[in-house]
Every structure is written in structure tokens, then in C-alpha cells.
C-alpha positions as CSV (number, residue, x, y, z in Angstrom):
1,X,6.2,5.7,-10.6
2,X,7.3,6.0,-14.2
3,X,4.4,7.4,-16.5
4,X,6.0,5.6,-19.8
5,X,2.6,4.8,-22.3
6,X,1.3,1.1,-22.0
7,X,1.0,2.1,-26.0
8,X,4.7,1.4,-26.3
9,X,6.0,-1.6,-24.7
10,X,9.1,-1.8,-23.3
11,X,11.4,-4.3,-25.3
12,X,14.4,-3.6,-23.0
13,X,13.7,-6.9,-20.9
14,X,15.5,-9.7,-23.3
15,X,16.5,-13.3,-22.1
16,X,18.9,-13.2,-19.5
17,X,18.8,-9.6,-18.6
18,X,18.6,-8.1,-15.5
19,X,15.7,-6.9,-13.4
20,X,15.8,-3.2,-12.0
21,X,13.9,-4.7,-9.0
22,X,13.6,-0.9,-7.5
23,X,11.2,-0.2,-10.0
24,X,8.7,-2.7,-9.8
25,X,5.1,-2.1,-8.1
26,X,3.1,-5.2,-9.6
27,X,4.0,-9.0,-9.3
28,X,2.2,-11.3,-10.8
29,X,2.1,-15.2,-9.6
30,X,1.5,-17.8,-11.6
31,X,-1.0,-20.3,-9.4
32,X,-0.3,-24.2,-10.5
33,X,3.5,-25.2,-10.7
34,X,4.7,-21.8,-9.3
35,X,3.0,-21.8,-5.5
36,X,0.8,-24.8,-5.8
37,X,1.4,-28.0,-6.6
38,X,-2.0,-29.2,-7.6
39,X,-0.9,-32.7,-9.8
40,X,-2.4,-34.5,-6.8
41,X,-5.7,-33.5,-7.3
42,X,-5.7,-32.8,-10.8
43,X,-4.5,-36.5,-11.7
44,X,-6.9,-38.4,-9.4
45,X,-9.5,-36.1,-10.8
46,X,-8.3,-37.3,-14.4
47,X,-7.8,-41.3,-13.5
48,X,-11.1,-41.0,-11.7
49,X,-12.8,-39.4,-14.8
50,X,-11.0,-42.1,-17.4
51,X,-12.4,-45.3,-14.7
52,X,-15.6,-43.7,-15.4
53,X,-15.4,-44.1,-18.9
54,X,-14.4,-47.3,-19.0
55,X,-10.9,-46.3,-20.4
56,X,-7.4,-47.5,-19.3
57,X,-5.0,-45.2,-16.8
58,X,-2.1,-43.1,-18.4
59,X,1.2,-44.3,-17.8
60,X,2.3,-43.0,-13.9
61,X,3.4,-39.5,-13.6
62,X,2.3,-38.1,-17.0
63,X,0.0,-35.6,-15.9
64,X,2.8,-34.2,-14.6
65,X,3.8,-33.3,-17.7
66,X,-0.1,-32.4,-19.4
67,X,-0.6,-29.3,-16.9
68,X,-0.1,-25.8,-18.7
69,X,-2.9,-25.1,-20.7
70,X,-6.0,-25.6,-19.3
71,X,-8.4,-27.5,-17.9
72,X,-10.0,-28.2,-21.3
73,X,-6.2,-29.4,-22.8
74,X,-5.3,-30.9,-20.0
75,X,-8.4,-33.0,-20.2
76,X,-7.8,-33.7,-23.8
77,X,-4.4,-35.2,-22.7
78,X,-6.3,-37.9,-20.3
79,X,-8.3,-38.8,-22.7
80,X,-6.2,-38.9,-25.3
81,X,-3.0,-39.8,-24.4
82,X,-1.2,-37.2,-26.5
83,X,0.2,-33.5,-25.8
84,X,-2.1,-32.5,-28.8
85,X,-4.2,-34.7,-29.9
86,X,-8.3,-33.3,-30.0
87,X,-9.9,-36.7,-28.7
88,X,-13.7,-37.5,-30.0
89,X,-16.1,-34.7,-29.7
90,X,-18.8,-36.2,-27.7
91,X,-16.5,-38.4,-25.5
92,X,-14.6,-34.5,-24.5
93,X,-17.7,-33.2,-23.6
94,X,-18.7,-35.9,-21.2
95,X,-15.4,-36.6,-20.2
96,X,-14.8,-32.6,-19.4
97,X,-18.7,-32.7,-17.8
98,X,-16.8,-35.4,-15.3
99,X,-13.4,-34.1,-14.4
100,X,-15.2,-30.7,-13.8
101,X,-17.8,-32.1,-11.1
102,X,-15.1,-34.1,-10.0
103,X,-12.1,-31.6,-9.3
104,X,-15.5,-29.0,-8.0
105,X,-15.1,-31.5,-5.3
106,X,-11.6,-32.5,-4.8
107,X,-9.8,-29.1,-5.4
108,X,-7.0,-28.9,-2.7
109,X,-7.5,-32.6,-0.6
110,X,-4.0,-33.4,-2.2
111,X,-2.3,-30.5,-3.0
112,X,0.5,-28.9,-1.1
113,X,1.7,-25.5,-1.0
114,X,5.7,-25.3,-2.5
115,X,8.3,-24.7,0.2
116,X,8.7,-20.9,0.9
117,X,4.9,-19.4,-0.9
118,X,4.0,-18.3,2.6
119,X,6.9,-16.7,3.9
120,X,7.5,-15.4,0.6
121,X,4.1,-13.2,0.4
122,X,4.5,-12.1,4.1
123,X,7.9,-10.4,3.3
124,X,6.0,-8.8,-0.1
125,X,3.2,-7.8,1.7
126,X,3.5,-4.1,3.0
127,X,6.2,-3.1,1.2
128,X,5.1,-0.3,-1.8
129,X,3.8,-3.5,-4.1
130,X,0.7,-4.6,-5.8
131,X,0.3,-8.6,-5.9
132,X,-1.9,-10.2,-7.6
133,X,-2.5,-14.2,-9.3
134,X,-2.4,-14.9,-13.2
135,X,-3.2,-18.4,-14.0
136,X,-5.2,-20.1,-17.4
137,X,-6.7,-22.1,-14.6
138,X,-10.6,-21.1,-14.7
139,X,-13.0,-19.9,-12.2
140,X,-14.6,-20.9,-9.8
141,X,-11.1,-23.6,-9.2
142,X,-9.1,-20.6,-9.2
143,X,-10.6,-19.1,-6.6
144,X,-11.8,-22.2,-4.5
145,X,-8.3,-23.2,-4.3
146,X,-6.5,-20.2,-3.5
147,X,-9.0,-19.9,-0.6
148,X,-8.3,-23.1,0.5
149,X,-4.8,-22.5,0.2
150,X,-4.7,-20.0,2.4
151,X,-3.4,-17.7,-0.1
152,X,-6.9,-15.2,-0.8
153,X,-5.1,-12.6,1.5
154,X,-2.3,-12.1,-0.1
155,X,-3.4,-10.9,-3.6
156,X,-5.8,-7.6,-4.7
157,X,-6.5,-9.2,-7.9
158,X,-6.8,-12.4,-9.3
159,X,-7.0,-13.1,-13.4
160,X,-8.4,-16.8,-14.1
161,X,-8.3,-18.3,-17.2
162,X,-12.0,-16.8,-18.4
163,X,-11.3,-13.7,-16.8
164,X,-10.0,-12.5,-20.5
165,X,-10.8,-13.3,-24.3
166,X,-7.0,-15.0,-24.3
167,X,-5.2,-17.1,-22.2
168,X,-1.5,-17.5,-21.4
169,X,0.8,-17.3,-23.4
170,X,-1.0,-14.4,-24.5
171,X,-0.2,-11.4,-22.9
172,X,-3.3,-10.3,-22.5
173,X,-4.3,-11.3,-18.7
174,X,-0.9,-9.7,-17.8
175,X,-1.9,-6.4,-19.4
176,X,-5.0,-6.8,-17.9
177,X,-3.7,-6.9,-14.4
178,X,-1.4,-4.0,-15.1
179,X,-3.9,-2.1,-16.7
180,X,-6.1,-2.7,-13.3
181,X,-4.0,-0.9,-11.3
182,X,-2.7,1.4,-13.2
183,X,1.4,0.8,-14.1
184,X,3.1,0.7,-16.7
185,X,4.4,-2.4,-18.5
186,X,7.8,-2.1,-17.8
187,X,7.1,-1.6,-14.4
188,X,5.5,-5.7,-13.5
189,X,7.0,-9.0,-12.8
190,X,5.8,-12.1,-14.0
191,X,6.7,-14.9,-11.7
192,X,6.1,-18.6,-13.4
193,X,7.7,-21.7,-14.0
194,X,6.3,-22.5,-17.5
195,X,7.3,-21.6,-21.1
196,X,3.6,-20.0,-21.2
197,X,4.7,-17.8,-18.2
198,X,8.1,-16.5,-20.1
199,X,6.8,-16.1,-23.6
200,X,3.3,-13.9,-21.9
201,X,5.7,-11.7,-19.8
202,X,7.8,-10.9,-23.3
203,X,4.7,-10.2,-25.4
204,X,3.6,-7.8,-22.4
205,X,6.8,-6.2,-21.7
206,X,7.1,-7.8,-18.3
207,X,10.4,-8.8,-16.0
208,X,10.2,-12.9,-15.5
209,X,11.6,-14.7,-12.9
210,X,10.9,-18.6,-13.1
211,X,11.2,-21.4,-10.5
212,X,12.3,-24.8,-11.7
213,X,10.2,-27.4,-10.0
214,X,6.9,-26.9,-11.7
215,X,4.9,-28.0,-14.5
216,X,6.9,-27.4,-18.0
217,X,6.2,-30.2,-20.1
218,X,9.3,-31.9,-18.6
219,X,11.6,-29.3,-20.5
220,X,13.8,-27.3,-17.9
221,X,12.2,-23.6,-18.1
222,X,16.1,-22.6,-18.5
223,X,15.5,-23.3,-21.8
224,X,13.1,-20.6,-22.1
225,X,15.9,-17.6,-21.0
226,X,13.8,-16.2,-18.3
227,X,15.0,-13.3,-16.3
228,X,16.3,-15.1,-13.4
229,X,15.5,-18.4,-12.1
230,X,15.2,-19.4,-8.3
231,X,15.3,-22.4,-6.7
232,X,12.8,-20.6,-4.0
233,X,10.7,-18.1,-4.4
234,X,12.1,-16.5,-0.8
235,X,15.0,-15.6,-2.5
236,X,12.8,-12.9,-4.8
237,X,11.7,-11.5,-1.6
238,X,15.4,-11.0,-0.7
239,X,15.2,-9.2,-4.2
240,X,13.0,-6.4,-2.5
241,X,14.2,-6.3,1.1
């Protein structure tokens, strides 16, 4: 294992460069978009909490495009509307009261795991590797999903959105998780499919690998000049066979 100081992080790891897969012990997954596809629930959880409130539907498909940041942004989105926009003050904190109770209850009825997760974590498992979840989704969801998933086996640690002071993009949670067990920065892999994912595993002085079909804000994640980009995640495990 190298013993390079977490005090100076490796900036060797630009856009497009390759991954010295030999030397990795830590992975890092991101949770929504990357081995869950959770827009099921999280949009009936968001329509449900906008009939509530007497307020009209978004057009179809566009929380799709609102999941990244948050619970608390993405329900600024429904109500809303806008990427950005900070809706009323009073109507956020009901409406966020709402969609919490509501998604507490409806956390993985709709969701699907991606093609591959499964096989994916088997072949990682075992091998001279620390895995472990990152995700800006907060606990108790976190949790109550990946259990549900079937996935709570798979990792030794998991980093939710209020596990840390800072979310992603910050690299904090990523440091956090290295940090936890130990390695050095230049020695973890990110694994996302989100702008958020590539710009935290920069600032930490992480490897990133992407997947295409998740949640980006409808912007390919190409643009972003991760690492390496898979159309599956079984073909990183082919990385470390």
C-alpha cells in the first residue's frame, strides 16, 4: 500500500487519464443514478407531495433531470419548477415535511437495481478491496434503501448526505471514506455518473470512472472528462480480475 501523505493530494489523475487499477484498495459508489435507479419513487413521492398542495404536476420526465443534489434541492425543483429557483419559505418547509413522510414510506416500491450492480459487487468482493457507498442522499433513505436493495452486504461503510459538514461536489465525504480506512488519496476510485461525482473525485485526488445512464441534469457526463466511462459497471470489475 503506498504511504504518500493525504496532506498532499495527488493531482496526477487529469481528465481522460488513465487509471493504475493495480493500485487501488478503496471504491467508492455513488447510490442514485450509478446502482439505483430511484426516479420511480422519488417522482411519485414529488407528484404526490405537489397534489397535496394543491399545485399542478411538472411536465413528464423532469425529475429525471432535478436528481443530484439533495433531497432538500430536489424538492425545491417540484415545487418550483426551476433547476435553481428557492421557492417560498413556508411552502418548502411543508412541502419538504411531505415528500419526507412520503418517500419514509415509499423508498424502493419502484425502483430497480441497474443491469450488472449485483454481479458487479460479487466479483469485487474478496479481492484485496475496501467498498464502500458515497451519496448526498441522507439518512435514514440511504440506508433504508440500500437494505432494501439488497446491497447492505456489499459495502463496510456508507457516507450519506449528513454524514459530513459538505456534500458532493465537495470532496469532503470522499476524504472522509478514505480517511476511514486508512489509504491514501491517490489510492480510491470514485464511481458516479454525475458532474458532482467527477468534480468531488478531482478536489480529493480520486480516480473516476462514470456510467452514462444516470442522473446528470440531461448533460452527457462525457462532458465532464471523467477517467473512463462504462456502459456497465461489470466491465470495471473486468478492470480488477
Amino acid at each position: 500500500m503506498l504511504v504518500t501523505s493525504n496532506d498532499e493530494i495527488s493531482d496526477s489523475l487529469e481528465p481522460g487519464s488513465s487509471i493504475d487499477f493495480e493500485r487501488i484498495r478503496l471504491i467508492l459508489f455513488d447510490l442514485d443514478g450509478t446502482l439505483v435507479d430511484s426516479v420511480p419513487d422519488l417522482a411519485w413521492c414529488g407528484n404526490e407531495m405537489l397534489r397535496r398542495l394543491e399545485m399542478p404536476p411538472p411536465e413528464p420526465g423532469a425529475a429525471r433531470t432535478w436528481v443530484g443534489n439533495g433531497v432538500e434541492r430536489f424538492v425545491k425543483r417540484f415545487l418550483s419548477g426551476d433547476m435553481d429557483a428557492e421557492p417560498d419559505a413556508d411552502l418548502f418547509r411543508t412541502g419538504l415535511d411531505i415528500f419526507n413522510r412520503l418517500y419514509a414510506d415509499n423508498i424502493s416500491g419502484r425502483s430497480e437495481l441497474y443491469p450488472g450492480i449485483v454481479e458487479t459487487l460479487e466479483q469485487l468482493t474478496g479481492r484485496e478491496l475496501h467498498l464502500a457507498c458515497v451519496t448526498n442522499k441522507p439518512e435514514p433513505f440511504t440506508s433504508d434503501l440500500i437494505a432494501a436493495m439488497g446491497l447492505d452486504k456489499y459495502f463496510e461503510l456508507v457516507v450519506a448526505g449528513d454524514t459530513t459538514a459538505r456534500k458532493k461536489p465537495d470532496p469532503m465525504p470522499l476524504h472522509y471514506a478514505a480517511d476511514h480506512f486508512g489509504l491514501a488519496y491517490e489510492t480510491c476510485l470514485m464511481v458516479g455518473d454525475s458532474s458532482n461525482d467527477v468534480a468531488a473525485a478531482r478536489a480529493a485526488g480520486f480516480g473516476i470512472v462514470c456510467v452514462p445512464y444516470g442522473y446528470n441534469h440531461g448533460i452527457s457526463i462525457s462532458e465532464s472528462g471523467p477517467d473512463l466511462i462504462v456502459d456497465n459497471l461489470k466491465e470495471l470489475a473486468e478492470m480488477f480480475a
